[in-house]
N, CA, C and O of each residue as an XYZ file, in Angstrom:
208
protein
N       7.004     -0.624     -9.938
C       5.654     -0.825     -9.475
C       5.177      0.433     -8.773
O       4.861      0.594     -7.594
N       5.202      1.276     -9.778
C       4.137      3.130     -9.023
C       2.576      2.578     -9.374
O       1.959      1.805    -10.107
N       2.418      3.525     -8.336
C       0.838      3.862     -8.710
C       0.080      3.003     -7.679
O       0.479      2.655     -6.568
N      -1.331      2.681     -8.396
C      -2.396      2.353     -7.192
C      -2.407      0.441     -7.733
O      -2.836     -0.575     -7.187
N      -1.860      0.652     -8.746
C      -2.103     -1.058     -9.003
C      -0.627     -1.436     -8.643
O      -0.682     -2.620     -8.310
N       0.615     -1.015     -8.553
C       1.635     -1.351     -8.177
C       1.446     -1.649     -6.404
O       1.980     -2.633     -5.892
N       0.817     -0.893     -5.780
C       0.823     -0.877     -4.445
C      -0.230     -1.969     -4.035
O      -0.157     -2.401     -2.885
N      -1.253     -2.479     -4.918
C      -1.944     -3.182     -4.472
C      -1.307     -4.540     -4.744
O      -1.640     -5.464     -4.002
N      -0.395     -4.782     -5.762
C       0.715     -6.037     -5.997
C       1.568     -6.419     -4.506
O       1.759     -7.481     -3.913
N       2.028     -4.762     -4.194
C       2.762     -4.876     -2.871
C       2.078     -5.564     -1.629
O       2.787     -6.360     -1.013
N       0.983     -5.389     -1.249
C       0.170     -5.403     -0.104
C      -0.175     -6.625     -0.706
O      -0.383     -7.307      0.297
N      -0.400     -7.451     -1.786
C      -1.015     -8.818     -1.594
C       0.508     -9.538     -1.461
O       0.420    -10.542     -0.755
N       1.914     -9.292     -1.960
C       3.135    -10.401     -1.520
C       2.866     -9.987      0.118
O       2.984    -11.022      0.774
N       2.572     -8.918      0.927
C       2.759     -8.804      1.951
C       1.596     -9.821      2.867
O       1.691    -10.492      3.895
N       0.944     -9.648      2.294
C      -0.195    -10.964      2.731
C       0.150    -12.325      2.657
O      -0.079    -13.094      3.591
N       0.739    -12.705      1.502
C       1.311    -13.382      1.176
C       2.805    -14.094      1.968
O       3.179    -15.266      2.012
N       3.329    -13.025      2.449
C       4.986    -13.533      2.920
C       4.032    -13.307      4.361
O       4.622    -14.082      5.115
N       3.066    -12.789      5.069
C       2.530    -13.001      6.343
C       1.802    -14.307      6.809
O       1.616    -14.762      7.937
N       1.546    -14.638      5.897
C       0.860    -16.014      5.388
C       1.688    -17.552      5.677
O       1.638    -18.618      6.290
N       2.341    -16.855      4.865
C       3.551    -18.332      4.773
C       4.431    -18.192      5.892
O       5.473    -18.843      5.968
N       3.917    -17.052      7.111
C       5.341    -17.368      8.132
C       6.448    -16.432      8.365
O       7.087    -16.257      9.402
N       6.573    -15.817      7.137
C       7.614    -14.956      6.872
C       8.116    -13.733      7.310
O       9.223    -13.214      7.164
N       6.818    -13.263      8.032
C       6.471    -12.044      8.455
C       5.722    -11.972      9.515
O       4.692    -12.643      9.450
N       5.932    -11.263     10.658
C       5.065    -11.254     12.028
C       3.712    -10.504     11.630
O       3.582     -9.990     10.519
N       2.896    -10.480     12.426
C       2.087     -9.995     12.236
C       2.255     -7.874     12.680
O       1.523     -6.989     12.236
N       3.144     -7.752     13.398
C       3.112     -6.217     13.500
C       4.117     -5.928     11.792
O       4.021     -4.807     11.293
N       4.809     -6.778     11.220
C       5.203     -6.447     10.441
C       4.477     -5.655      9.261
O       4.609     -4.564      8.706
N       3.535     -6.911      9.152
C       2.508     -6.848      8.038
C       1.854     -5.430      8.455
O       1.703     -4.501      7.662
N       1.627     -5.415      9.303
C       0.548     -4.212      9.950
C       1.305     -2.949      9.240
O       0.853     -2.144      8.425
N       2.460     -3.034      9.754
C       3.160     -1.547      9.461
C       3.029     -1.143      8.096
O       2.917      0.012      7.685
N       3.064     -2.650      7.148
C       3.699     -2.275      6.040
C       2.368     -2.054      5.673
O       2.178     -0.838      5.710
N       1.277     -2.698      5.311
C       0.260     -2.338      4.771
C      -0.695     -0.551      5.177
O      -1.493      0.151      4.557
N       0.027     -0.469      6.610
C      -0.279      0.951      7.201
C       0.379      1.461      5.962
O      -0.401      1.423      5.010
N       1.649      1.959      5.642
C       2.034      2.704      4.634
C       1.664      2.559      3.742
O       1.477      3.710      3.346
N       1.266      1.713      2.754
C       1.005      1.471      1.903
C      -0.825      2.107      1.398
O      -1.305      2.500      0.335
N      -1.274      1.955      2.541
C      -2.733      2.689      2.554
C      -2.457      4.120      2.879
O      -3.313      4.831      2.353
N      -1.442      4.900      3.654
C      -0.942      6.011      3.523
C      -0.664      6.680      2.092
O      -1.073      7.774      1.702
N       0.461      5.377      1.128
C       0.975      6.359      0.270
C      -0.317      6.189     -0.670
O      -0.285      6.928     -1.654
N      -1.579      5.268     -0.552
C      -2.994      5.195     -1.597
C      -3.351      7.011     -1.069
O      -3.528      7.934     -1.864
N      -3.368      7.083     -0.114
C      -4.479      8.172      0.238
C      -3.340      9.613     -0.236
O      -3.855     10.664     -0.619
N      -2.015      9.489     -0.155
C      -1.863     10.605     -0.629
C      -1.771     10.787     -2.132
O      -1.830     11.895     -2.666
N      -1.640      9.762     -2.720
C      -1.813      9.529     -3.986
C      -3.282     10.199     -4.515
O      -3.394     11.079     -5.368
N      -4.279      9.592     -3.830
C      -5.651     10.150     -4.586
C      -5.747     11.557     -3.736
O      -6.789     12.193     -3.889
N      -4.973     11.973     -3.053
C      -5.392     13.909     -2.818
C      -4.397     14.273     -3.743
O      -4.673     15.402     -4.148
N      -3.172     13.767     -4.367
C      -2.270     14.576     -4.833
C      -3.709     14.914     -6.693
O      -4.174     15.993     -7.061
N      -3.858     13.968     -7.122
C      -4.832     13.787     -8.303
C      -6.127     14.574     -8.038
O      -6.684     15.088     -9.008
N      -6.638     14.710     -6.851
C      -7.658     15.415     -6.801
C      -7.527     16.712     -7.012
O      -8.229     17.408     -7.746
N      -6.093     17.225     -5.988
C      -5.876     18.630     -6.131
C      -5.276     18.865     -7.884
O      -5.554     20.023     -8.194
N      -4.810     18.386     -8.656
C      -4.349     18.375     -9.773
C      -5.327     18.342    -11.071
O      -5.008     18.502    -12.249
N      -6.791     18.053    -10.438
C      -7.900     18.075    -11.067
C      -8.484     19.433    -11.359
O      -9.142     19.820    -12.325
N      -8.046     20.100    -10.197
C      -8.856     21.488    -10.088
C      -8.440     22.254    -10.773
O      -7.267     22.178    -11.138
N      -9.468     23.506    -11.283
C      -9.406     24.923    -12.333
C      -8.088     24.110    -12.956
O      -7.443     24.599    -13.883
């Protein structure tokens, strides 16, 4: 599961297992923090890879 649709699979079980109990709420926090981290370096790595 790479990429921007793999990570968005990730972040909804994480909603998901926060949901049902499974997961504290700083948990969820952290994980979805990274997860919007590795989105944003993802779309600069493609941007810079766009250029000349």
């Amino acid at each position: 599961m790479k990429g921007r649709g793999g990570l968005e699979v990730q972040e909804e079980l994480v909603d998901r297992a926060y949901e049902s109990g499974m997961m504290t709420f700083l948990q969820r926090w952290s994980k979805k923090k990274n997860f919007q981290r590795k989105l944003r370096e993802n779309k600069k790595k493609r941007h810079k890879g766009s250029g000349s």
